[in-house]
C-alpha positions in Angstrom: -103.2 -14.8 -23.3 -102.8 -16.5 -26.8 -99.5 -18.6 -27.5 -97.5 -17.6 -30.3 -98.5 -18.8 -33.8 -101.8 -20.2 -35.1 -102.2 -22.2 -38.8 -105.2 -22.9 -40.5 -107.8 -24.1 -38.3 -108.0 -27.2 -40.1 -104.7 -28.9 -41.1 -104.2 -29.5 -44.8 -105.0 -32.7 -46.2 -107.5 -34.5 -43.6 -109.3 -31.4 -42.1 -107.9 -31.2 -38.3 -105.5 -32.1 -35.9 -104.0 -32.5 -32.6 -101.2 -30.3 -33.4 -103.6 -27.5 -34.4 -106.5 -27.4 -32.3 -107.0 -25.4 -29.5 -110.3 -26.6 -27.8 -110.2 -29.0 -24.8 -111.3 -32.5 -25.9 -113.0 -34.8 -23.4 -110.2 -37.2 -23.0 -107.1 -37.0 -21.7 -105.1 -38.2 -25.1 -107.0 -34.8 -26.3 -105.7 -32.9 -23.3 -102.1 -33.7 -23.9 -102.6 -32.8 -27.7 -104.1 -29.4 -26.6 -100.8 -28.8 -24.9 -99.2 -29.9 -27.5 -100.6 -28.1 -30.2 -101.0 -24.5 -29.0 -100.3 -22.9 -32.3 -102.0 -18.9 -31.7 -100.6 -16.2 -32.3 -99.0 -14.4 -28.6 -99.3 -10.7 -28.5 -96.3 -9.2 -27.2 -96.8 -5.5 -27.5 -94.3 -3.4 -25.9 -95.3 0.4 -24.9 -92.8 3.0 -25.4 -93.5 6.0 -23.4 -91.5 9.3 -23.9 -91.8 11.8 -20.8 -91.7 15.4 -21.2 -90.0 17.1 -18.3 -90.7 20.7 -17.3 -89.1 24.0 -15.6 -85.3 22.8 -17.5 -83.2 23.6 -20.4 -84.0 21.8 -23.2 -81.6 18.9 -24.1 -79.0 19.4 -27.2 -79.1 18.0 -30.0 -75.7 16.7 -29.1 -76.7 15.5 -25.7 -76.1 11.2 -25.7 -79.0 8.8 -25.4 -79.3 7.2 -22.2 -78.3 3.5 -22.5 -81.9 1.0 -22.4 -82.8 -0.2 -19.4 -85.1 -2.9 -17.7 -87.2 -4.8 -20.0 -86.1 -2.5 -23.1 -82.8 -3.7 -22.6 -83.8 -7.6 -22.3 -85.2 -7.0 -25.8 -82.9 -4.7 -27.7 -81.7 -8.1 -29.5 -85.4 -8.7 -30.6 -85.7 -4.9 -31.6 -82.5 -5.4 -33.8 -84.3 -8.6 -35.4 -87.1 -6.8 -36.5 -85.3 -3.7 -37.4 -83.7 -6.0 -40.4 -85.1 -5.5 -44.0 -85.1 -9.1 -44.6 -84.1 -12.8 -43.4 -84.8 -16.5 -43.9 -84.9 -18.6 -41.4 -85.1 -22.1 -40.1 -86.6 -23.2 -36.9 -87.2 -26.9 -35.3 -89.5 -27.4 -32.3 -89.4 -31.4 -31.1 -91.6 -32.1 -27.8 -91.0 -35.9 -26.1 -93.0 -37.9 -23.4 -91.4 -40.4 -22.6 -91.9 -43.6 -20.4 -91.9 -43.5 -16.6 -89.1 -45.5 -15.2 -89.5 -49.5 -14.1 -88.6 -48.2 -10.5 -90.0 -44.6 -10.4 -89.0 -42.5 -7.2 -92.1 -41.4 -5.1 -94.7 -39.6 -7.2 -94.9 -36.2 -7.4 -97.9 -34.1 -7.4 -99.7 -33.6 -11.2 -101.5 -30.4 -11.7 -104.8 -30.9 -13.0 -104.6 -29.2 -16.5 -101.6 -31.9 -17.1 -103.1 -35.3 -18.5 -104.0 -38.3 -16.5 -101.5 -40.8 -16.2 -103.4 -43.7 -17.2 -104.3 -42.1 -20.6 -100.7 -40.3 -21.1 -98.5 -42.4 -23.3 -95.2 -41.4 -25.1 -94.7 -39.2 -27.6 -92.7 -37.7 -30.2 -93.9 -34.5 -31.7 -91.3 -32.8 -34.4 -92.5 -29.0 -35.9 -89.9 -27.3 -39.1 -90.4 -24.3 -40.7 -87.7 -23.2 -43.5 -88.8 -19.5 -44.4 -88.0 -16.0 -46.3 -89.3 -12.7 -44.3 -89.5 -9.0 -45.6 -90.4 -6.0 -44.1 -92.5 -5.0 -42.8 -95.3 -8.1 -43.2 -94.0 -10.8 -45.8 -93.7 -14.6 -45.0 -93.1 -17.2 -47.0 -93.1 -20.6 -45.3 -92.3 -24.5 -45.8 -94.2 -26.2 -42.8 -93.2 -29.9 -41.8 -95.5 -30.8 -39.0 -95.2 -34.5 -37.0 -93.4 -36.2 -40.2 -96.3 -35.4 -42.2 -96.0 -33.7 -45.8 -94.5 -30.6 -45.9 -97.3 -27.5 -46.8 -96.1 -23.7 -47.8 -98.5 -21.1 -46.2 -97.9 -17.2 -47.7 -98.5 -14.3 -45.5 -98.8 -10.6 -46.6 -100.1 -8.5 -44.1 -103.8 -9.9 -42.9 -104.0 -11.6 -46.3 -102.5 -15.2 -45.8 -102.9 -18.3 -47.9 -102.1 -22.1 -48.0 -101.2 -24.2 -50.6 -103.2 -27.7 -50.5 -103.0 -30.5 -53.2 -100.7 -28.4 -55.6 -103.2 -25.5 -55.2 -103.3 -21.7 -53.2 -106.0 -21.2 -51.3 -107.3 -18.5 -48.6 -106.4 -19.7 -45.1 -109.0 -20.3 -42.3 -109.8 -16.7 -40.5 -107.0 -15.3 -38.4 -104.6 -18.2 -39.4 -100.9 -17.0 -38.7 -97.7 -18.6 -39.5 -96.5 -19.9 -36.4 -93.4 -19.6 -34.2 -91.7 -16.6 -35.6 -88.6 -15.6 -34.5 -89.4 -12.5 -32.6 -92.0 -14.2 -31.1 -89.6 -16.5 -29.7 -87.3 -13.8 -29.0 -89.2 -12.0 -27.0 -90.9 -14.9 -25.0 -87.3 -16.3 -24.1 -85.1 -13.0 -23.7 -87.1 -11.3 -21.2 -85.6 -13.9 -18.5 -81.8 -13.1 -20.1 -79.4 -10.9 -18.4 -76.5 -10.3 -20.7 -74.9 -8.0 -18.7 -74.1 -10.6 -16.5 -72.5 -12.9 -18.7 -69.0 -12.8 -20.7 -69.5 -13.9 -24.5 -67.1 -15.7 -26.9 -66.7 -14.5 -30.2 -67.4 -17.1 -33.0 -68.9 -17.1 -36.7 -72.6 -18.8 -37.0 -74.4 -18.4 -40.2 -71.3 -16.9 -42.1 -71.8 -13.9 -39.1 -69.5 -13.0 -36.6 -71.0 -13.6 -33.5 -71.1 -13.3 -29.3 -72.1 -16.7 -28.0 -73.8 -16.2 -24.7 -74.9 -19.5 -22.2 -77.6 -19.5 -20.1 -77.7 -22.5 -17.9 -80.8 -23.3 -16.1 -82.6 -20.1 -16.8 -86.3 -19.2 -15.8 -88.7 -21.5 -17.8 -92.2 -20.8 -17.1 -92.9 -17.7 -18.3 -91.5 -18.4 -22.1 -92.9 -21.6 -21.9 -96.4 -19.7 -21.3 -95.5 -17.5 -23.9 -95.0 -19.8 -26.3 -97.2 -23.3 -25.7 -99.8 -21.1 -23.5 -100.2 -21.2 -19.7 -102.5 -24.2 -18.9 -99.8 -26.4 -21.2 -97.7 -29.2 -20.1 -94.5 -27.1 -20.9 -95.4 -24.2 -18.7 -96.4 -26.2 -16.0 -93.9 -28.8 -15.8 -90.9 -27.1 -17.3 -89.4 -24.5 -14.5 -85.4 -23.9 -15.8 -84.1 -23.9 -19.5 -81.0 -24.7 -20.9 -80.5 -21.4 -23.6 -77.3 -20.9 -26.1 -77.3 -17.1 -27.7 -75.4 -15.6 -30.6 -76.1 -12.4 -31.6 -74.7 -10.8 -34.5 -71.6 -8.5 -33.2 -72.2 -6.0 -35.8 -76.5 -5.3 -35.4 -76.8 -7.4 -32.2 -79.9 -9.8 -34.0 -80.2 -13.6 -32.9 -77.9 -15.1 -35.1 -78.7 -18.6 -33.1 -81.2 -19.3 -30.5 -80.9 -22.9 -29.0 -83.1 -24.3 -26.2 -83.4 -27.2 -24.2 -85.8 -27.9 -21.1 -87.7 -31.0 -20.1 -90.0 -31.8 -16.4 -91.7 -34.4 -14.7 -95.1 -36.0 -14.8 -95.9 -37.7 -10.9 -95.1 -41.0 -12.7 -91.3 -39.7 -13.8 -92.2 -40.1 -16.8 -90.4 -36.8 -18.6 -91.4 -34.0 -20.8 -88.6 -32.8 -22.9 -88.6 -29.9 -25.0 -86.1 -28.5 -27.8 -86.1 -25.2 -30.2 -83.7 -24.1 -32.3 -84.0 -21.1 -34.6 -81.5 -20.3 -37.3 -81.4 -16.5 -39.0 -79.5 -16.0 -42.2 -78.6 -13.7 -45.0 -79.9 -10.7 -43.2 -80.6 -7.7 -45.9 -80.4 -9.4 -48.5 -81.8 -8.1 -51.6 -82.5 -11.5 -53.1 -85.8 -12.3 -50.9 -88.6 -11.9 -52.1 -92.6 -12.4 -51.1 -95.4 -12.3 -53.5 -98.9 -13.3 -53.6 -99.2 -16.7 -55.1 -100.1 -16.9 -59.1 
């Protein structure tokens, strides 16, 4: 399974990086960056199947639609995302190691595809995009990866390009702008039940809004999702911390905020955080063209 969003093979400016590279490296430091860095593209196709039934009247044209159910229903708010015409967004991805206490607690068992503790040290890894989408294919994005320079990458359809020393280029084969929203969406809202929970109305983004909490919700498998399955975060991180709004009016992710963090068999922790903002939704101001 691929994790959600790839950039350009190399990273602009010095020709590689941690944060970018998906191929084991023989040491451990290399490892953790692996885990780290995990920046493909996840595929999450849903199949809608439509069943024909036989030997009964035909339903009216009147007759109601049966309400979603199952895993539809766990995505409707990611089918209303990408049901909008347009959006920017913002989104902030920070991953932490940090040290192991002075007086750690008896060690717990590492997994093998987690990084050996002599060769794991802290750190601090901060990922921002600021960016303008339009249906049914157009991103324009502002990347800030690790406190480096900020790059803008331009994607129309399969076409996608970088901009590097002041100057457009064609990105690396089968680059993708990473960690789009209804990647996220789906990765995280599969392990949502909103039925279950009683929302507060409040206005995020200028939208009105039902905020929905999820406190220690299953981790794993949107960790997998997103950072892939042999990474620190799916491995380590079992429950998440998730605050919701969705937009009362089309039912989109207004807000998406989530927290999670595990333990290496040192203590030593692994804290994740993502936050996702969505704004003016349909406006006729965005636009996305092919750089000049």
């Amino acid at each position: 399974m691929k994790a959600i969003g790839q950039v350009a093979k190399r990273r602009p400016g010095d020709g590689g990086g941690w944060w970018c590279n998906h191929r084991p490296r023989p040491s451990a430091v290399g490892r953790l960056a692996k885990a780290w860095g995990a920046l493909a593209i996840v595929g999450l196709l849903t199949a809608l199947v439509a069943a024909c039934g036989g030997g009964g009247e035909p339903e009216g044209e009147g007759s109601p639609t049966p309400p979603p159910t199952g895993e539809d229903a766990a995505l409707a708010p990611c089918g209303a995302l990408q049901a909008l015409k347009s959006y920017r967004y913002s989104l902030n991805l920070t991953l932490e190691s940090t040290e192991p206490p002075e007086t750690p607690a008896e060690p717990r068992p590492t997994p093998t595809s987690t990084v050996t503790l002599e060769s794991r040290a802290p750190r601090l890894f901060d990922y921002a995009i600021d960016a303008a989408f339009v249906a049914p294919d157009r991103t324009e994005a502002v990347i800030t990866a690790d406190s480096d320079k900020p790059f803008t990458m331009i994607a129309i359809g399969e076409q996608v390009w970088v901009q590097l020393a002041g100057r457009w280029r064609p990105a690396a084969e089968q680059s993708e702008i990473p960690y789009k929203p209804p990647d996220i969406c789906e990765a995280i809202m599969l392990d949502l039940d909103l039925s279950q929970m009683e929302p507060q109305e409040e206005k995020v983004n200028d939208v009105k809004s039902l905020h929905y909490s999820f406190p220690q919700a299953s981790a794993p498998q949107a960790m997998a999702k997103i950072f892939g399955p042999g990474s620190d975060m799916a491995i380590l991180i079992k429950t998440l911390d998730v605050e919701l709004w969705l937009a009362e009016k089309d039912e989109y992710p207004v807000h998406l905020d989530i927290d999670g963090s595990g333990f290496y068999a040192d203590e030593g922790e692994l804290r994740v955080h993502v936050s996702i903002d969505v704004r003016d939704a349909n406006s006729g101001d965005i636009r996305v063209e092919p750089p000049s």
